[in-house]
TITI-121296 format. One line per field, with one value per residue (C-alpha): chain; x, y, z. Coordinates in pm, 1 decimal. Layout:
! residues N
chain = c(A ...)
x = c(X ...)
y = c(Y ...)
z = c(Z ...)
//
This chain:
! residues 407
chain = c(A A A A A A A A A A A A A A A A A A A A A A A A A A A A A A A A A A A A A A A A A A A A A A A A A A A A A A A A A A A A A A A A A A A A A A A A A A A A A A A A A A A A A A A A A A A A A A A A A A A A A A A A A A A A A A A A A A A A A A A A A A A A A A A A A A A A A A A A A A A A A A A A A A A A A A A A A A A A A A A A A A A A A A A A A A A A A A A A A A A A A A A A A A A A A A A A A A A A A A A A A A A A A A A A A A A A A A A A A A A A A A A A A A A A A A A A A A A A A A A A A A A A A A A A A A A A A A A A A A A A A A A A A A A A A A A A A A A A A A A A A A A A A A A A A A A A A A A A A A A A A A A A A A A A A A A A A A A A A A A A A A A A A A A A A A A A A A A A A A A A A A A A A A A A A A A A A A A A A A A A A A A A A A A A A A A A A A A A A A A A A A A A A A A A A A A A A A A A A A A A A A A A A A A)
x = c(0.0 276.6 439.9 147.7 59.2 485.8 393.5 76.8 278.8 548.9 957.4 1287.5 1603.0 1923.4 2268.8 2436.7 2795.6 2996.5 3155.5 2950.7 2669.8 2607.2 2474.3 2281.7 2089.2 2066.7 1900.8 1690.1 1539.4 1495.2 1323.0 1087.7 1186.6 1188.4 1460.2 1495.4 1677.4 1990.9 2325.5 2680.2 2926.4 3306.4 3209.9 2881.5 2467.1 2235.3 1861.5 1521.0 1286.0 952.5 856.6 776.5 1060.4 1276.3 1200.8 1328.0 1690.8 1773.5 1868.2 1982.6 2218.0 2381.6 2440.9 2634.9 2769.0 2661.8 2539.1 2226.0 2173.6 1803.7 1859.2 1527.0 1145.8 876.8 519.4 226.3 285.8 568.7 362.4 79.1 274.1 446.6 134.2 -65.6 188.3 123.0 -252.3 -281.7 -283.9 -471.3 -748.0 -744.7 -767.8 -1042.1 -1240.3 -1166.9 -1301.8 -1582.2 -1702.8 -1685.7 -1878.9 -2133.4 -2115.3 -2183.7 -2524.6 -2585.3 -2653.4 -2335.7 -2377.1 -2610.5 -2555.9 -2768.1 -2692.3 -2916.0 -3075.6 -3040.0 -3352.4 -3411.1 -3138.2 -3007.7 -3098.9 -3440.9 -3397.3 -3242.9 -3508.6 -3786.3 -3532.9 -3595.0 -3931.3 -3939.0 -3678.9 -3396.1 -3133.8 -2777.2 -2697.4 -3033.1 -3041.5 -3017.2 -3293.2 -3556.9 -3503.2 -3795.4 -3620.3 -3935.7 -4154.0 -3881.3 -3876.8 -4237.5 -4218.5 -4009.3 -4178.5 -4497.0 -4335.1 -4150.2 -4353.9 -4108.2 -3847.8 -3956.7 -3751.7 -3584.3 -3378.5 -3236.4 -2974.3 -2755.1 -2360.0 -2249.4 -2284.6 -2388.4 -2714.8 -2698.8 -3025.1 -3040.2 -3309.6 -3364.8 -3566.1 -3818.6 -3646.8 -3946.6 -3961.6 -4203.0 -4510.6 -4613.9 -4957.2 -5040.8 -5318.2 -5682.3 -5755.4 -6057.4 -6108.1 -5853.9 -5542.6 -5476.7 -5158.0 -5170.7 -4846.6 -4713.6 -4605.9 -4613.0 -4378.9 -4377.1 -4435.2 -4073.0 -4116.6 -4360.8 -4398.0 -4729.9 -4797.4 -5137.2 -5407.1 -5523.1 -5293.4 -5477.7 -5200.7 -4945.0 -4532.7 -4478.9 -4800.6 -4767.1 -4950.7 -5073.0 -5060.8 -5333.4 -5359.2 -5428.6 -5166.1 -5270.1 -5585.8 -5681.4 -6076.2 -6027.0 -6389.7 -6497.3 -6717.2 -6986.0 -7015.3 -7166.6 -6863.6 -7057.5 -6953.5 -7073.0 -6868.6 -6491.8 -6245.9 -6093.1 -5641.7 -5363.3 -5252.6 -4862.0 -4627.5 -4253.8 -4343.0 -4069.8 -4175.7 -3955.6 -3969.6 -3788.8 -3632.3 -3464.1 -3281.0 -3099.4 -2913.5 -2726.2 -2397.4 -2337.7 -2005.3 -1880.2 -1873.7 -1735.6 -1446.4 -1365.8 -996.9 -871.6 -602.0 -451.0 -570.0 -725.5 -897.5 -941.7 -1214.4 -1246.0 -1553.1 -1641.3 -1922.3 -2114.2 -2349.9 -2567.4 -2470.8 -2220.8 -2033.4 -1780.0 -1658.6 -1857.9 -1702.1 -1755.2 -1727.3 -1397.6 -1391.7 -1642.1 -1686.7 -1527.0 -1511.1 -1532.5 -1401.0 -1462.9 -1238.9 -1345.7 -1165.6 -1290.0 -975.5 -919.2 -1007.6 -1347.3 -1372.3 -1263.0 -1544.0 -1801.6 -1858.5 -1923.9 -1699.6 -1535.9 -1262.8 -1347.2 -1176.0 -1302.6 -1098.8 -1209.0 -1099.5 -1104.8 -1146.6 -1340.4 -1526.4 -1321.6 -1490.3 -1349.5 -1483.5 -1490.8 -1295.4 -1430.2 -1225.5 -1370.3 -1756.9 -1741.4 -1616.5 -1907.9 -2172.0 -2073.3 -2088.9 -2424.9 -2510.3 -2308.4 -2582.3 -2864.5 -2743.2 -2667.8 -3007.6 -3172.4 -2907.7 -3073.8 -3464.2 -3394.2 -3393.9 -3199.3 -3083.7 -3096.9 -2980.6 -2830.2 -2690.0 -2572.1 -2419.8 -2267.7 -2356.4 -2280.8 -2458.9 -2397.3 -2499.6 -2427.1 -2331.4 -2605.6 -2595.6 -2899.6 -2944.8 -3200.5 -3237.2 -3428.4 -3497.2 -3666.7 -3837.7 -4001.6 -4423.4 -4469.2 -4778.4 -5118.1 -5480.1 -5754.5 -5970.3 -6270.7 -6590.5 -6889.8 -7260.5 -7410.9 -7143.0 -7167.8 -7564.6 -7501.2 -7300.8 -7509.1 -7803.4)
y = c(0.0 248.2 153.1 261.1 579.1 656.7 561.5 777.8 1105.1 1038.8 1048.9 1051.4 841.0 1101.2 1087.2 1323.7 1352.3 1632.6 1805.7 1613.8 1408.0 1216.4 1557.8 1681.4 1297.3 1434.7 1758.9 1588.7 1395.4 1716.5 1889.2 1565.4 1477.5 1117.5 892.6 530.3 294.5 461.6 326.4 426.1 351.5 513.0 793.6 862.7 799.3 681.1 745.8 777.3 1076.5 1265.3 1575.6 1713.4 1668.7 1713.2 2084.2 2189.4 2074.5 2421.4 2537.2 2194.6 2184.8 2537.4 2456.5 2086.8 2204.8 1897.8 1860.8 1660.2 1539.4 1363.9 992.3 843.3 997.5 797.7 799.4 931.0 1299.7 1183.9 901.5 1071.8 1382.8 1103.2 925.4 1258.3 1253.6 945.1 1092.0 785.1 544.5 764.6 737.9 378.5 377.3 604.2 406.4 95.0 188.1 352.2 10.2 -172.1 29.6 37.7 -317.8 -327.5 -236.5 -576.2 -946.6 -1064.2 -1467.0 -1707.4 -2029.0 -2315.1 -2603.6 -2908.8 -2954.1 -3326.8 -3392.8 -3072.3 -2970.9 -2663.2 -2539.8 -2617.3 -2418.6 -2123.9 -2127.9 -2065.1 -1776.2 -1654.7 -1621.1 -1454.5 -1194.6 -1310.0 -1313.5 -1202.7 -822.6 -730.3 -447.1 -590.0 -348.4 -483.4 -816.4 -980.7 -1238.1 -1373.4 -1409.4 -1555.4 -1809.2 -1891.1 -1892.9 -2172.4 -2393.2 -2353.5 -2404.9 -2734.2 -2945.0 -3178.9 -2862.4 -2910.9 -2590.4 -2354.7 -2031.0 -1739.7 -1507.2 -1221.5 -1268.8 -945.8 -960.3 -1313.7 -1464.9 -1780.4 -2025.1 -2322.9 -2598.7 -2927.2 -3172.6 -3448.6 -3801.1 -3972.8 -4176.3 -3988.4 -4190.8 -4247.6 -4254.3 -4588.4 -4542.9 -4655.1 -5002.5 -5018.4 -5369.6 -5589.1 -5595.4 -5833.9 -5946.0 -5939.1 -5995.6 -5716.8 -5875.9 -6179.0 -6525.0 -6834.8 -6864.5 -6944.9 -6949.4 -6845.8 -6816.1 -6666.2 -6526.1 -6365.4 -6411.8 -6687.2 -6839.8 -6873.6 -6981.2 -7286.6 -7290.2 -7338.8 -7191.8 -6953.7 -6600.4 -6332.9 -5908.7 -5858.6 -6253.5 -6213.2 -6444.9 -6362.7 -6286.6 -6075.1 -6200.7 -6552.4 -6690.0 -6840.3 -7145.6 -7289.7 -7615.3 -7778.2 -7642.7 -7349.7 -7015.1 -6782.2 -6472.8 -6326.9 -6188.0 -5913.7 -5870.6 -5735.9 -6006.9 -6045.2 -6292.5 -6344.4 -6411.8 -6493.6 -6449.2 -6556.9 -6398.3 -6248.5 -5875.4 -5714.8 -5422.4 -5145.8 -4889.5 -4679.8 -4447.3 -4203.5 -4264.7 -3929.9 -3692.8 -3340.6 -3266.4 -2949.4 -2852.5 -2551.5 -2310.1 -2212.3 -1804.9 -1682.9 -1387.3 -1333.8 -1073.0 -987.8 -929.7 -841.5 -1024.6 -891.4 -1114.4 -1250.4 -922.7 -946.4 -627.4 -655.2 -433.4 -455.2 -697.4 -813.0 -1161.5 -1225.4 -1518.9 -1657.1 -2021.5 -2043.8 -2199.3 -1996.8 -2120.7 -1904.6 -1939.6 -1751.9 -1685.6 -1532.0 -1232.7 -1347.8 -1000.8 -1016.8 -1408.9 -1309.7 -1076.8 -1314.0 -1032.5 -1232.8 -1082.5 -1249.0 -1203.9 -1394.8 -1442.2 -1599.4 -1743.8 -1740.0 -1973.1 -2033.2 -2354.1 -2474.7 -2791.2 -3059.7 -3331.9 -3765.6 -4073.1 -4314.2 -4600.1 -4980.1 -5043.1 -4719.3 -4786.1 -5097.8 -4942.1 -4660.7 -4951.3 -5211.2 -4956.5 -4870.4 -5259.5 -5236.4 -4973.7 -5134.8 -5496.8 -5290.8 -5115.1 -5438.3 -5586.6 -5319.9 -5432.2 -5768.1 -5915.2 -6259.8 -6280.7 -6665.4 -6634.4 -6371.0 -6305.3 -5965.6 -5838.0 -5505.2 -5436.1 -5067.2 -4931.5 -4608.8 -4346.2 -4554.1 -4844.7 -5042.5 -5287.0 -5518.4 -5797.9 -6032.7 -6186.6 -6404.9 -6283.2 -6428.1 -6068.8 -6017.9 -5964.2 -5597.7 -5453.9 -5505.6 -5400.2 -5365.2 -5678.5 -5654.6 -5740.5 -5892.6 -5700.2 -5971.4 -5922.0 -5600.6 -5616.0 -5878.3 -5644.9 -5362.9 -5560.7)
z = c(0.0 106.0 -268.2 -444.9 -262.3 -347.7 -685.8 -700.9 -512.7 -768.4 -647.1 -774.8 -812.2 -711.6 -655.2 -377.9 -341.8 -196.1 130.0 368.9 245.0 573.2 736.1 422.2 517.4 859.6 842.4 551.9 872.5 1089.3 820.6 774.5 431.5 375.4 203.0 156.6 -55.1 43.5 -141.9 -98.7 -368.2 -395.4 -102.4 -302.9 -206.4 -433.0 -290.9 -323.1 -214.1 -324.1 -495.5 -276.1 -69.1 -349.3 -387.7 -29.7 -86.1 -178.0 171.0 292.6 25.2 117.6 449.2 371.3 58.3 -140.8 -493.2 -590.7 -970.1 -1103.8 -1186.0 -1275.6 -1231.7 -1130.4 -1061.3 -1213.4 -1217.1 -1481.6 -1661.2 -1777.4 -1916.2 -2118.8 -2182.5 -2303.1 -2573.1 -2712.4 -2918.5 -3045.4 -2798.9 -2570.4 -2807.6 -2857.4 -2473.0 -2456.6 -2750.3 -2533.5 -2190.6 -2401.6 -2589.0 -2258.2 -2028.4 -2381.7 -2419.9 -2016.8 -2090.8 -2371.1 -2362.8 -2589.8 -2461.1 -2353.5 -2158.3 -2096.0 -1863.6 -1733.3 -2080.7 -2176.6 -2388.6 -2568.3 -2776.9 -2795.0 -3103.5 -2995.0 -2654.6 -2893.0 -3131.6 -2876.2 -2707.9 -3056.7 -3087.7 -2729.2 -2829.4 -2624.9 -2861.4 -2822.9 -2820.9 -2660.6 -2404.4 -2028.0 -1882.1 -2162.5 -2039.7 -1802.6 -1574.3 -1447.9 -1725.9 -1894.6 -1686.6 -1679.0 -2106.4 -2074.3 -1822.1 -2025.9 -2373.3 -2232.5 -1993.9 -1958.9 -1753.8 -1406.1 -1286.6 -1461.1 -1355.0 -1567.2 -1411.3 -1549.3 -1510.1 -1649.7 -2007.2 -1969.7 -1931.8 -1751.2 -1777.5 -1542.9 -1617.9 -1471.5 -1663.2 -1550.6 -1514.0 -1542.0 -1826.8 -2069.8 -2159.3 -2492.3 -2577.5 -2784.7 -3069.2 -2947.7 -3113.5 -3328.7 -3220.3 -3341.5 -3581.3 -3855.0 -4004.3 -4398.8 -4644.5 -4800.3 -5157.7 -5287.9 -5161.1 -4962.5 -4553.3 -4474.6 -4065.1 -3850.4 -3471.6 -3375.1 -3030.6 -3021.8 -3266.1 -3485.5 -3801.9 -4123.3 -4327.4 -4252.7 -4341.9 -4692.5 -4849.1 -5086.5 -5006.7 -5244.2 -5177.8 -4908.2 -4749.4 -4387.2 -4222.2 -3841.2 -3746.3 -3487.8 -3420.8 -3177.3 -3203.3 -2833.3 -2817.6 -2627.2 -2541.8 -2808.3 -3040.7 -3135.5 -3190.7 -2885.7 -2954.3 -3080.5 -2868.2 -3066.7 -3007.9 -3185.8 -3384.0 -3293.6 -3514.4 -3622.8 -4012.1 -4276.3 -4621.0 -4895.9 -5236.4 -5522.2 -5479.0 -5788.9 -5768.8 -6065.0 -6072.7 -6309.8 -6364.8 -6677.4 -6901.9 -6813.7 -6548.3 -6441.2 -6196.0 -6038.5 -6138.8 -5922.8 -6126.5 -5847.8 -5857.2 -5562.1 -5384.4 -5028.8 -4845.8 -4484.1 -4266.2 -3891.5 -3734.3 -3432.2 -3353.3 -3583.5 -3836.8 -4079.1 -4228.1 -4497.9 -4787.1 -5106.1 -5363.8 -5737.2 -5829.8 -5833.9 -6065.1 -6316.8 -6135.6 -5764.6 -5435.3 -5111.4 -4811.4 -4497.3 -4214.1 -3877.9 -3545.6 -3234.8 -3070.5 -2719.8 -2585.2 -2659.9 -2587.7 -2215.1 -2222.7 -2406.3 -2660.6 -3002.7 -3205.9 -3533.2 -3788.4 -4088.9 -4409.4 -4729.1 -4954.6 -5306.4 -5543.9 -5908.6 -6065.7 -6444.2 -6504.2 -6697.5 -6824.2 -6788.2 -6875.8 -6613.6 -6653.7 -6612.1 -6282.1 -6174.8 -6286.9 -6113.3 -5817.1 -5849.9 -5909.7 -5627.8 -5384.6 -5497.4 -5419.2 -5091.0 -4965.5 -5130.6 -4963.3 -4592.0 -4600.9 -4668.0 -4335.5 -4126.8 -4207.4 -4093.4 -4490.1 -4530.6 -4852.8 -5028.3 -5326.6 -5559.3 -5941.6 -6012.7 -6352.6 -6452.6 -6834.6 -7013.1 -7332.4 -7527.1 -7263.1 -6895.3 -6689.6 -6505.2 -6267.2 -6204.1 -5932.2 -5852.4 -5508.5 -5319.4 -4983.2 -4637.6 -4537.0 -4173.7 -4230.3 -4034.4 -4279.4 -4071.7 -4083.6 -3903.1 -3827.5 -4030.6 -3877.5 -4002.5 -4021.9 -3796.7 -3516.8 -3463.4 -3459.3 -3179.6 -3003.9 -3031.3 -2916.5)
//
C-alpha cells in the first residue's frame, strides 16, 4: 500500500555527493523529508525521495555544501505527461473503456446447462421467438416471465432459472427423469396381419391371434396371415362370440427382390487453377459487415475461415474475424474407366445390400451383372430374400357381429 501511494505522489532516483553528504541525510530527517533505498558507492549515495521533498533541498544543500543530480522519475505525475503525448494510444484507450462500459449495458452470450432432452438449437429457437437473442439491451429483459415462457413451452423442464452474469445470461433448467409416456393409438377392435407382396411362408412363430395360413403356403398381396378375431365357443362347439387382439407374429416371407441402378459414361471434376482472392468481414453477432465486392472469378469456391480475438472471448462479446478465400477452378470433363464404374456400381449394391441388413432381410440367393450401353453403366441384381411380415390391418368385422353387439 505504502508503494502505491509513493507511486501515485510520484519520487525521484538522485545521486548526492559532496563536502559532507552524511549531514545533508541528517538535516533531511529534521526537516521531515523522507529517504529510503539509500546506497553508498566510492564515497557517493544513491537514494530515493519525493517531490515534494525534493524541492526543499535548496537550503539543505547550502548549508552541507553537497550537490544533488536527477537519476530516474517515477510515478504518475511523470507518466501521464508522457502518456498525453502518445494521441494515439490515448485514443485507442479512450475508444476501449468507451465500448466496454457500452457493451456493459448488452446481452453478448447465452448459456444453458441441465438440458439433456431438448437440444439446444431447440432451446435457442424458442429464445428466438421470445426476443432473447444475443446483443439485446439488459434493462428490456424480463427475468421472471422468462422463466415462466419456458416452463410452459416445455412441460417436460420441471424448474428452470435465468440469471444475469455481467454480459452473460446464464439459464439453469432441470428436466423431468421420469420416463415420458407415450400414448399408444386406441384399437378399433382388433389388428390383422396381412403380407405385403407376394412369396412363400418361410417361418412363422405366432404369439397372439389366430394363423390362417401354414409354413410353406404360398400367399398373395393382401392374405391375412394372423388374425386378430379368436372366435370363443360354447359347449356344443358353437360359436358364442370373438375376442378381438392385436394379432402379434414373427413371419418370414420368402420372395424375389430385384434391384438397378445406373452411372453415366462421363462426369465433371472441379480442377482448381490455383488463382485466388481473399475478403475480410467483422461479425457482431448474428450481423455481418464486410466491404462490397464483385465476383472475383467466373466459377469459384469460397471457403470461410473464422476466429474469435481473445479479448473479446474473455469478455463473451461475439466478435469475429473472418476471411473468405475465393478460389477459381473450371469444369473438366473424364470418362470413367471400367475399374472405376465398377467401383461406383458395387458400392451402390453395398448400400442397397446394408439397407436391406438393417430391415432384418436374409438374402438366399443372388446373381448380379454389370452391363454398359452407349450413354451408362447399369448394374442389375435379382435376389431371393426371407423378409419379416410388419404390414397389418384392421380386423374386419362382419354385419351380424356387430348387430349382436349392439343388441
Amino acid at each position: 500500500m505504502i508503494r502505491f501511494l509513493k507511486y501515485v505522489r510520484g519520487y525521484l532516483r538522485i545521486r548526492v555527493w559532496g563536502f559532507s553528504p552524511e549531514r545533508f541525510m541528517n538535516l533531511c530527517s529534521n526537516k521531515g523529508i523522507l529517504l529510503w533505498d539509500i546506497v553508498r558507492e566510492d564515497g557517493v549515495y544513491y537514494m530515493c525521495i519525493n517531490v515534494k521533498g525534493f524541492w526543499g533541498l535548496k537550503p539543505i544543500l547550502k548549508k552541507t555544501g553537497t550537490r544533488v543530480a536527477i537519476l530516474e522519475r517515477y510515478g504518475l505525475p511523470f507518466f501521464i505527461p508522457r502518456l498525453m503525448k502518445r494521441k494515439v494510444f490515448v485514443t485507442g484507450l479512450i475508444f476501449v473503456i468507451a465500448f466496454w462500459v457500452f457493451s456493459s449495458f448488452y446481452i453478448w452470450d447465452i448459456r444453458l446447462t441441465g438440458n439433456y432432452r431438448i437440444t439446444e438449437d431447440v432451446f435457442f429457437t424458442f429464445l428466438k421467438e421470445n426476443q432473447v437473442t444475443v446483443g439485446m439491451s439488459r434493462d428490456s429483459l424480463d427475468i421472471g416471465e422468462l422463466e415462466k415462457q419456458i416452463r410452459r413451452h416445455f412441460p417436460e423442464i420441471t424448474w428452470a432459472s435465468a440469471k444475469l452474469n455481467g454480459i452473460r445470461l446464464q439459464i439453469d433448467i432441470k428436466e423431468n427423469d421420469a420416463p415420458i409416456q407415450v400414448e399408444k393409438p386406441e384399437s378399433s377392435g382388433g389388428t390383422d396381419l396381412v403380407a405385403g407382396y407376394d412369396g412363400i411362408v418361410a417361418s412363422m412363430i405366432v404369439r397372439s391371434g389366430v394363423p390362417r395360413v401354414s409354413i410353406g403356403e404360398m400367399v398373395t398381396r393382401g392374405t391375412v396371415l394372423v388374425e386378430g378375431r379368436i372366435p370363443v365357443y360354447n359347449e356344443d362347439s358353437t360359436i358364442r362370440e370373438y375376442y378381438y387382439v392385436d394379432a402379434d407374429a414373427d413371419i418370414m416371407l420368402e420372395h424375389a427382390m430385384n434391384f438397378t441402378a445406373e452411372l453415366p459414361l462421363d462426369y465433371v471434376k472441379k480442377e482448381y487453377t490455383g488463382r485466388e482472392e481473399k475478403s475480410y468481414y467483422i461479425k457482431l453477432g448474428d450481423h455481418t459487415c464486410s466491404l462490397p465486392q464483385n465476383r472475383p472469378f467466373l466459377v469459384y469456391d469460397s471457403v470461410m475461415k473464422e476466429s474469435r480475438p481473445l479479448f473479446f472471448e474473455k469478455l463473451s462479446i461475439p466478435v469475429y474475424l473472418g476471411e473468405v478465400t475465393h478460389r477459381e477452378y473450371r469444369d473438366t470433363e473424364y470418362f470413367y474407366t471400367e475399374e472405376e464404374a465398377r467401383g461406383h456400381l458395387n458400392q451402390k449394391l453395398m448400400d442397397f445390400l446394408a439397407d436391406l441388413e438393417e430391415k432384418g432381410v436374409q438374402i438366399i440367393e443372388k446373381n448380379v451383372k454389370i452391363d454398359r450401353n452407349s450413354l451408362s453403366w447399369s448394374i442389375s441384381g435379382n435376389f431371393l430374400v426371407r423378409e419379416p411380415v410388419r404390414t397389418s390391418s384392421e380386423t374386419i368385422r362382419d354385419t351380424g357381429e356387430e348387430r349382436n353387439t349392439d343388441e
